[in-house]
LUMMI-180074 format. One record per residue (C-alpha): x, y, z negated. Coordinates in steps of 0.1 Angstrom, whole numbers, plus 5000, padded with zeros to 4 digits. Layout:
N
XYZ;...
This chain:
583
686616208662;683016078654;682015728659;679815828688;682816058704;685415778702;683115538719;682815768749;686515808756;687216088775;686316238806;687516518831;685516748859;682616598875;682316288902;681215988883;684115998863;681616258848;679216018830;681415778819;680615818789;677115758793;677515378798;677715278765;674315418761;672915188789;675314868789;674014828755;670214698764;671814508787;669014268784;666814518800;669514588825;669814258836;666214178839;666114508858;668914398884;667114058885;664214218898;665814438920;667614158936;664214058943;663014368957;665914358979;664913988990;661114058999;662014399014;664514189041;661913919044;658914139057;660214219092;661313889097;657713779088;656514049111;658013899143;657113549134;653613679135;654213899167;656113669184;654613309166;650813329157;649713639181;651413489214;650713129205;646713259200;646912979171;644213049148;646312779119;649712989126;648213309122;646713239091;650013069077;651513429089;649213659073;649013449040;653213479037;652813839044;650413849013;652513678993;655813889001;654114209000;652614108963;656113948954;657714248964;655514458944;655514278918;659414288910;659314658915;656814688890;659014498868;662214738878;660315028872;658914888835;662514748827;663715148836;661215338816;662215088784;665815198790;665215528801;663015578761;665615348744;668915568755;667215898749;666115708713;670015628706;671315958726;669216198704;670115948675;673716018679;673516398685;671816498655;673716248632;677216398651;675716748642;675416678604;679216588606;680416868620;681917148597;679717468594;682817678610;681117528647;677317618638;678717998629;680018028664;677117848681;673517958687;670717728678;669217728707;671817618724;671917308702;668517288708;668417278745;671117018740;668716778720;665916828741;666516968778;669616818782;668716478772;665616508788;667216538824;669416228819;665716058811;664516188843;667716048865;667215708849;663415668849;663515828886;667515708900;668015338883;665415218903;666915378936;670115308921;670014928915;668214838953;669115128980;672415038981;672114678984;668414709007;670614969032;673314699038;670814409042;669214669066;672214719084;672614369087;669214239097;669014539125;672514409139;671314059137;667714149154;669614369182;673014539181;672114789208;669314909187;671414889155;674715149172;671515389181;670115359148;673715489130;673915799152;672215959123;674815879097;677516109101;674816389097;673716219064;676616239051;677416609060;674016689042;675516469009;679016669012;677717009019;675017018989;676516878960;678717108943;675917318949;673417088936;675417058905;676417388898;672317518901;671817238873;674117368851;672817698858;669617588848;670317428817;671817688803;669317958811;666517688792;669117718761;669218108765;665218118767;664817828736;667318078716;664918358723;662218168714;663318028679;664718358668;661818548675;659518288661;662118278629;661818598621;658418698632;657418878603;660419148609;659219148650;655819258632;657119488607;659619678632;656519718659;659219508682;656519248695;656719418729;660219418731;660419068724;657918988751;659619158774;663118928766;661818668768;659918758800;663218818813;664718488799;661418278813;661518448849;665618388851;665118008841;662017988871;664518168897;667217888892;664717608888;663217758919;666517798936;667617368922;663717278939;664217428971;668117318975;666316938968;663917038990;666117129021;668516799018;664916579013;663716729044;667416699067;667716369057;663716279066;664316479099;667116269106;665315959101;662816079120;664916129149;667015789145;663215629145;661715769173;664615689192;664915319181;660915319191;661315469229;664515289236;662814959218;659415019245;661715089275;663014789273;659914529266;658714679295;661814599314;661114219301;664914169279;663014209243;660114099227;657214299212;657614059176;661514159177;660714589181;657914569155;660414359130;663314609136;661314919134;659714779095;663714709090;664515049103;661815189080;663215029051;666415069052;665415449061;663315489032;666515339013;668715629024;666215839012;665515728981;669515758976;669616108986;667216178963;668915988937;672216208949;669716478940;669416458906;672316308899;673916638906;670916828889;671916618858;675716668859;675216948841;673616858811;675716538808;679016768806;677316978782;676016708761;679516528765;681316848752;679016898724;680016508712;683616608719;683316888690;685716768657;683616628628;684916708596;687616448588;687016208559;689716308532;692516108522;692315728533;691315568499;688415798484;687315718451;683515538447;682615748424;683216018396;681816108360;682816468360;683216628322;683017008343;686217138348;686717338377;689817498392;691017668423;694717638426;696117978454;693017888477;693418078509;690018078536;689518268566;686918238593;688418138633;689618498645;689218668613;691318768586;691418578555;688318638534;690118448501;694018528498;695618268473;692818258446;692918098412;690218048385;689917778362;686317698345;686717478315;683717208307;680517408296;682417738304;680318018321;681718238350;680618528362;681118648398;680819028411;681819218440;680219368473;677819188500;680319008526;683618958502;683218648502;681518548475;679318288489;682218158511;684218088474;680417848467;680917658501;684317608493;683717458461;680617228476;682817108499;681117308531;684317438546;688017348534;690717608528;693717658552;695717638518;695417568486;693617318463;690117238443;689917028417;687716898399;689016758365;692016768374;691216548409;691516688440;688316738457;689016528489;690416228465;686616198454;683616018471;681716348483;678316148472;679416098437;680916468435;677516658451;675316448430;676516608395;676516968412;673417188419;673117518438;670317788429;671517978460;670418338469;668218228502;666117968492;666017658513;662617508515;661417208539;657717198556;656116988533;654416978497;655717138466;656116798457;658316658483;660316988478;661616938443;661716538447;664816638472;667116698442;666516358432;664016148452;663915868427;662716108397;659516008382;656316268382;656816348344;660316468352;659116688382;656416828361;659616908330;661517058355;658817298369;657717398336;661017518325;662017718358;658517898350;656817738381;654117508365;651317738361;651117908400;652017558410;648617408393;647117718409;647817628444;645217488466;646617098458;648517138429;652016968434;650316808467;650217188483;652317228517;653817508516;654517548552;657717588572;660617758545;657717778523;656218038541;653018038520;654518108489;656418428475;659718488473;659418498434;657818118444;660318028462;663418098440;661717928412;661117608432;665217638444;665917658401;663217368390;664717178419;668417208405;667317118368;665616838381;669216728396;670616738359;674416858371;677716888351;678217198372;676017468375;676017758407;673418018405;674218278438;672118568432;669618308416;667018578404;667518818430;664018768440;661918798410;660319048397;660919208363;659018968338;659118668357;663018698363;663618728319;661118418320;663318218347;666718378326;665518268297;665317908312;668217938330;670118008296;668817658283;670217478315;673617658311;674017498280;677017268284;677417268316;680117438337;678717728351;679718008382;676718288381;677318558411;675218838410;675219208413;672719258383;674519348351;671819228333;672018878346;675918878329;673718868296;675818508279;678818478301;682218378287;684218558313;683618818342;685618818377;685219098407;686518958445;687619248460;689519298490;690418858489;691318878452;689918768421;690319048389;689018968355;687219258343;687019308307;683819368281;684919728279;685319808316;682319598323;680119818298;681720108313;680219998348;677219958339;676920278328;677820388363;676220158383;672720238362;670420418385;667320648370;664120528364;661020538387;658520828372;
């Protein structure tokens, strides 16, 4: 379990059981927290004070026609009405720090809990989903604490002050102004599973819609090619109108318990006020003691209000706690064996020792493979799109482990080494090139950030890349846009190669690594590519013949299985496999 999912413990259903886990996220400023409940406490204080104030002046300063007491009155009115205000500025300050600190360390702990998780998760999941998770999700638990700690800290504590100020004012007023309670509380009962369930529903329709978004926007250039741009409007017209009927459906939900609980207040209050005039003008209670009990009726009123709505969206954000908390819950890959070596000086060789892989729910892909590569040895790999080829690469980087089965690496077994040490003497040329927004610069410094500009510029020149790179707008300065999207794909593939000589590795992995040039510029990039090969440990896949040209030994993976082919049968092959030449 990661370090952020064992300090959340564990958690079942909903109730507040449900965000358990969240309180590490808060009790951690608890500076802020206790500054907040400071000034809560004095919220609480001033809001208790102002009635009693209120009668004094009604009953004191207004009666007594004393011009000295009714300026004493008003002046400690001011001051408890700025006091008051003042400390609920402070609250409401205190709670937007939190509420930007814990989405800091919330969104902090997703995306670092996401890099350890083993690539098996992100082939079941969609990114949008994951998505919605870091932005949505976290933004609704933002929301309940910028708009609920408030409500949160003082409601509670103002309603039972309220309840009893009114009893100490007048207990005959304070049984008439419960009557409204056990409605309240139906209201609460009645609308929170619903409450939460339309939250869930909504966050995940916002993850369906961002998944629509990203893919469309991903692959726009196929929308465009395949005349699909109405299609895709139309999805995600569906998607956006689905994710305004529940959010529509959530607002008027909120909107029905806001208004029962006002009405009820409304009805408590205008009883309190006839019963309250009926009898000053029967002579047994003062005007000073009505006007103080109705501004504690108001506030305590306004209290239960503010805690319904708090009730509000703490149910809206039920669901995207859950959904964040299972999404923390998710196994990161385990660290190896318990003492893991600092570091390692490979010499190159490679072996996989009956190596056995297979996806969740599928059949195995690999079925007990073996292949040693000796130091400076090249290998070739062949065989069909989807054999699992690629999935033999990510097993040797470490990116998924086998079922069964071993890789070593000189003689060591890969999870007996520090994964640091190990990736740093390994580079991948792989088929799909993986560029970063940014500049051509920052791109190849990823290999090796410390390497110096002379280094860069040695490893452009001999992927081929130097010249179109000094062509480019800025030179090595030029951003290249998201995935390199400015450049070709000829571009591209020979940033991926400078980028892997510039990492200087024992072992070498080239995955289709000139798929994507064209005729002269892929000999050009070959011809470099035979210079890098040169003592170093090397596994070329590819389904061009031509790029076997200086192999030491040829495999095919076909059906799980790993057959050497021979010079004689490859030769033969090739005959077949040639295809005509364009007139």
């Amino acid at each position: 379990m990661s370090e952020a999912a064992t300090k959340l413990g564990s958690t079942e259903g909903g109730g507040p059981g449900c965000f358990r886990w969240f309180w590490p996220y808060l009790t951690v400023h608890w500076s802020a927290l206790v500054g907040a409940l400071a000034a809560a406490v004095g919220v609480i204080g001033f809001n208790l004070a102002i009635p009693l104030v209120l009668r004094d002046l009604t009953d004191g300063a207004l009666q007594q026609r004393s011009l000295t007491a009714l300026n004493r009155s008003v002046a400690l009115l001011v001051l408890v009405f700025l006091a008051r205000r003042t400390c609920q500025s402070v609250t409401k300050y205190l709670a937007l720090v939190i509420k930007h600190r814990v989405a800091t360390d919330l969104r902090r702990d997703l995306y670092a809990h996401l890099h350890r998780l083993p690539l098996t998760f992100f082939d079941e999941q969609r990114t949008g989903h994951l998505v919605s998770c870091l932005t949505n999700d976290v933004t609704a638990l933002q929301f309940l604490i910028h708009n609920g700690l408030v409500e949160a800290l003082t409601a509670p504590f103002t309603i039972l002050g309220c309840i009893g100020l009114v009893f100490y004012l007048d207990w005959q007023l304070g049984l008439l102004s419960f009557a409204v309670f056990p409605f309240l509380l139906l209201v609460n009962n009645a609308s929170k599973l619903k409450l939460k369930a339309l939250s869930r529903a909504h966050q995940e329709a916002l993850a369906r819609l961002t998944t629509v978004f990203l893919e469309a926007l991903t692959n726009l250039r196929v929308v465009r090619a395949f005349h699909r741009t109405d299609y895709e409007l139309e999805k995600f017209r569906r998607h956006n109108d689905e994710v305004q009927e529940v959010a529509l459906r959530n607002a008027r939900l909120g909107t029905v318990v806001e208004f029962s609980v006002e009405l009820a207040a409304l009805l408590g209050f205008a009883a309190v006020v006839w019963v309250g005039g009926w009898r000053i003008l029967r002579g047994d209670l003062t005007f000073g003691v009505v006007i103080a009990f109705i501004a504690a009726l108001r506030t305590m009123y306004s209290a239960l209000s503010a805690l319904s709505q708090t009730n509000v969206r703490y149910q809206q954000a039920l669901g995207a706690g859950q959904r964040l908390f299972a999404l923390l819950q998710e196994q990161p890959v385990t660290e190896p064996q318990p003492r893991p070596r600092r570091s390692c000086l490979l010499r190159g060789r490679v072996e996989l020792r009956k190596v056995t892989f297979a996806y969740p729910g599928r059949p195995p892909v690999l079925k007990e493979v073996s292949l040693t590569l000796e130091p400076g040895e090249r290998v070739a790999l062949i065989g069909p799109s989807g054999v699992g080829k690629t999935t033999l690469v990510h097993l040797l980087l470490g990116l998924y482990r086998p079922q069964r089965g071993s890789i070593l690496f000189d003689g060591v077994e890969v999870g007996e080494i520090d994964p640091a040490s190990l990736l740093a003497q390994i580079a991948l040329v792989p088929q799909e090139v993986g560029l970063f927004s940014g500049t051509v610069r920052e791109n190849l410094a990823y290999a090796r950030p410390e390497a110096a500009e002379a280094e860069i510029e040695a490893a452009a020149r001999a992927a081929n890349a130097h010249e179109f790179i000094l062509a480019l707008p800025a030179g090595y300065d030029t951003f290249i846009g998201d995935r390199g999207v400015k450049l070709s794909g000829g571009q591209r593939q020979r940033l991926a190669i400078a980028r892997a000589l510039l990492r200087d590795p024992k072992v070498l992995i080239l995955d289709e690594a000139t798929s994507s040039l064209d005729e002269e510029t892929s000999a050009a990039v070959r011809e470099a590519l035979q210079r890098l090969m040169e003592g170093r440990t090397t596994l070329l896949i590819s389904h061009h013949l031509t790029a076997l040209q200086g192999v030491h030994r040829v495999f095919r993976l076909q059906e799980g299985e790993l057959v050497e082919i021979t010079p004689a049968a490859l030769e033969e092959e090739g005959k077949v496999m040639s295809l005509p030449a364009v007139a």
